[in-house]
N, C-alpha and C positions, 0 to 999 in steps of 0.2 A: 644196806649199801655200805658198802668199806670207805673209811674216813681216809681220802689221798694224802692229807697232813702226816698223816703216821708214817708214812711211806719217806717222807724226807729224812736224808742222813741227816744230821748234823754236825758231825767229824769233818765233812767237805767244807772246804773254799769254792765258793762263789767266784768264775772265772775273774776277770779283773777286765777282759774286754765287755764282760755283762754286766758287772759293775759299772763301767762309764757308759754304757747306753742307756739302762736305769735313770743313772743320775742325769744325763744329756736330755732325756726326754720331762723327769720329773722338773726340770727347768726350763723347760719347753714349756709344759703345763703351767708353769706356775706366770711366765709371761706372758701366756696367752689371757689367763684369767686378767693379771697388771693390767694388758691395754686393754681387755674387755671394759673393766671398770674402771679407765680412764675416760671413754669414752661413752659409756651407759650412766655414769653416775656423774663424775669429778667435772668434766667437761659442761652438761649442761648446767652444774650450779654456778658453774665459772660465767657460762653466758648468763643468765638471771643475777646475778649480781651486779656485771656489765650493764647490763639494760638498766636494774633498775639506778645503780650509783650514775649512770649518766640521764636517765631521766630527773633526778633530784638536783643533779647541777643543772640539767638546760633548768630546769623550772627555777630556780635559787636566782639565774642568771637573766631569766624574762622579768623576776620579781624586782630586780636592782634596778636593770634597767628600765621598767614602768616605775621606778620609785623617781627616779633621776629625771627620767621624762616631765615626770609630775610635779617636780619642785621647782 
């Protein structure tokens, strides 16, 4: 089988309207993946964080108040 690579000039320029569809799309891609893993990764640690930092203050906060209760 003939190797298609070989077959490219190299003397040619690359239109410049394929040029900005290339690049429009490789930034397409690359935003798509951003809010993918915004959303699959960043987002849930943001919630587990949340949960857990506000369960350590209600708890912090039952503990003061049964202390103040208590005195």
């Amino acid at each position: 089988m003939e190797n298609p690579f070989k077959k490219i000039l190299y003397d040619e320029k690359l239109p410049e309207v394929i040029r900005d569809r290339v690049t429009d799309n490789i930034a397409l891609i690359k935003l798509s993946l951003e809010v993918a893993e915004l959303f699959t990764i960043k987002l849930p640690n943001v919630m587990a964080t949340l949960i857990k930092d506000n369960h350590i203050t209600t708890t912090n906060a039952k503990d003061k108040f049964n202390q103040a209760k208590d005195e």
